[in-house]
N, C-alpha and C positions, 0 to 999 in steps of 0.2 A: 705708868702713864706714857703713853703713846703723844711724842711733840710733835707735832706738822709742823709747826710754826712758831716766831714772837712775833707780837704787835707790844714796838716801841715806843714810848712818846718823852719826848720832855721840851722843857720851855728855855725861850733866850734868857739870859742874864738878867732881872731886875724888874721879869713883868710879871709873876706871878709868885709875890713875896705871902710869909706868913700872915695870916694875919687877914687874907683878902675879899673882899667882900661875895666874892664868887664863891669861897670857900677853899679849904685849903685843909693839905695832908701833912700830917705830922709825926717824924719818923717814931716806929716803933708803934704806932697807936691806930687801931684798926678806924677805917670811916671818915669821911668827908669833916673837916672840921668845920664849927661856925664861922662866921664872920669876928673880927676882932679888931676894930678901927686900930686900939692904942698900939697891939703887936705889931699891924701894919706899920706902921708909923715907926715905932724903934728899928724896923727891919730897911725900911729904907734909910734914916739916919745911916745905920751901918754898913749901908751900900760903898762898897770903893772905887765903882767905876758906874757910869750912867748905865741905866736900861740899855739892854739890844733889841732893835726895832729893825728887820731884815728890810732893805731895799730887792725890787723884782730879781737884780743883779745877785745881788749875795744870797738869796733863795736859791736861783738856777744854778749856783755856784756850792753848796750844798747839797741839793740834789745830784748833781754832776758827781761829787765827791763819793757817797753815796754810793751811787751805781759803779764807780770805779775798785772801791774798796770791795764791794760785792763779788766783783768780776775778779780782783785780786785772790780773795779770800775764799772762792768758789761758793761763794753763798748764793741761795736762789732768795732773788729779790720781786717779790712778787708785789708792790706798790712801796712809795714814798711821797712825802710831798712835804714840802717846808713852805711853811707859811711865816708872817710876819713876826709871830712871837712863840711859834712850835713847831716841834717837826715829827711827821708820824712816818714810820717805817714798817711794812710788813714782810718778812725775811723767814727762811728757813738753812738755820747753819749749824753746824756740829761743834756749837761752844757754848757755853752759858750766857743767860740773856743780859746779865750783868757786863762781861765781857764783851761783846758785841755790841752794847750800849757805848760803852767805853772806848771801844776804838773807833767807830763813828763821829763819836763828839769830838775826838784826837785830832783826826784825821781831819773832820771840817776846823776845826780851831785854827790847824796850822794853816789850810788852806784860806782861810776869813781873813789870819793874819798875813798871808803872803798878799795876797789880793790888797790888803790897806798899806801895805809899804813897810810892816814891820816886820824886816830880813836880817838886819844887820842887831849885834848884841847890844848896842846902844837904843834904838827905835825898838827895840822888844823889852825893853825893863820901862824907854818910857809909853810904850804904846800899852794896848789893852791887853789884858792877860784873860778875862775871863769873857765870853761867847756863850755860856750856857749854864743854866741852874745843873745843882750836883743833884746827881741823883735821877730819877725819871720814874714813869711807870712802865712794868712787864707784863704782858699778859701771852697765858700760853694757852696756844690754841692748839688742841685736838681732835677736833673733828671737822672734815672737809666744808659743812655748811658755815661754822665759825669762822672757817678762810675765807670761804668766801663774802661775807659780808663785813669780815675785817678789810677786805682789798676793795670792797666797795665803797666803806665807808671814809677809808682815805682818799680813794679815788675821786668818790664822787659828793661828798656828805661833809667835804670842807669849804 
C-alpha cells in the first residue's frame, strides 16, 4: 500500500454522542450505526463536562496549532479546517494515523486550555480537561485524485 496521505476527522467533546440521530460508530463494529434515542440519552447523563461548541476564535486557534505542529513535525499539511463541533485535517507524515491523530488533539487541548486561563495546577483540575471525543476517523489516501478531493473537500465542501 502506497500512503500519500491521512484525511483526519474527529469531533468536540459532547456533540456527537452514541446513540445520535445522525447516526453513529461503534468501536469494533463495521457501519454507520442506527439512531438510538435511549443510548443517546445515558451517553449524555454520563457526560462530565458540557459539550465543546468552538467560538471563530478557538477554531483559528486550532487551526493555527495545527499548521504549527505540522511545520514542527515536518509533516506536509495539505488542508485543515475546524469547524464548530469537528475538525478535518489533510496531512502526509511518516507516523501512523493513529499517532498523528493523537498529537494534534494534544497539542490543540493544551493550546484551548492555555487560551481559557487554565495554566496554573489548580485552574487545570478545576478547568476542562476534555476538548475532544477519543477516538476519530482515518482514512488513507493513495492515489493523487483521492487527495485531491480530500483537500477539496475540506476546503471547500465545509
Amino acid at each position: 500500500m502506497n500512503v500519500l496521505a491521512y484525511h483526519l476527522t474527529w469531533t468536540t467533546y459532547g456533540t456527537w454522542l452514541p446513540g445520535d440521530k445522525r447516526g453513529w460508530v461503534k468501536k469494533k463494529v463495521l457501519g454507520i450505526q442506527e439512531p438510538d434515542p435511549e443510548r443517546e440519552k445515558q451517553a449524555l447523563i454520563c457526560m462530565a463536562e458540557n459539550a465543546v461548541v468552538f467560538t471563530p476564535a478557538q477554531r483559528a486557534l486550532v487551526e493555527q496549532t495545527i499548521r504549527a505542529h505540522c511545520r514542527f513535525r515536518n509533516w506536509t499539511l495539505h488542508a485543515v479546517n475546524a469547524r464548530s463541533n469537528h475538525i478535518h485535517v489533510v496531512v502526509t507524515a511518516n507516523s501512523e494515523p493513529d499517532e498523528i491523530m493523537n498529537q494534534l488533539k494534544a497539542w490543540c487541548s493544551r493550546k484551548l486550555s492555555d487560551a481559557a486561563g487554565l495554566k496554573g495546577r489548580v485552574a487545570v483540575k478545576a478547568g476542562r480537561r476534555r476538548w475532544f471525543t477519543e477516538g476519530g476517523d482515518k482514512s488513507v489516501i493513495e492515489d493523487e485524485d483521492y487527495l485531491t478531493n480530500a483537500v477539496r473537500y475540506v476546503l471547500e465542501g465545509q
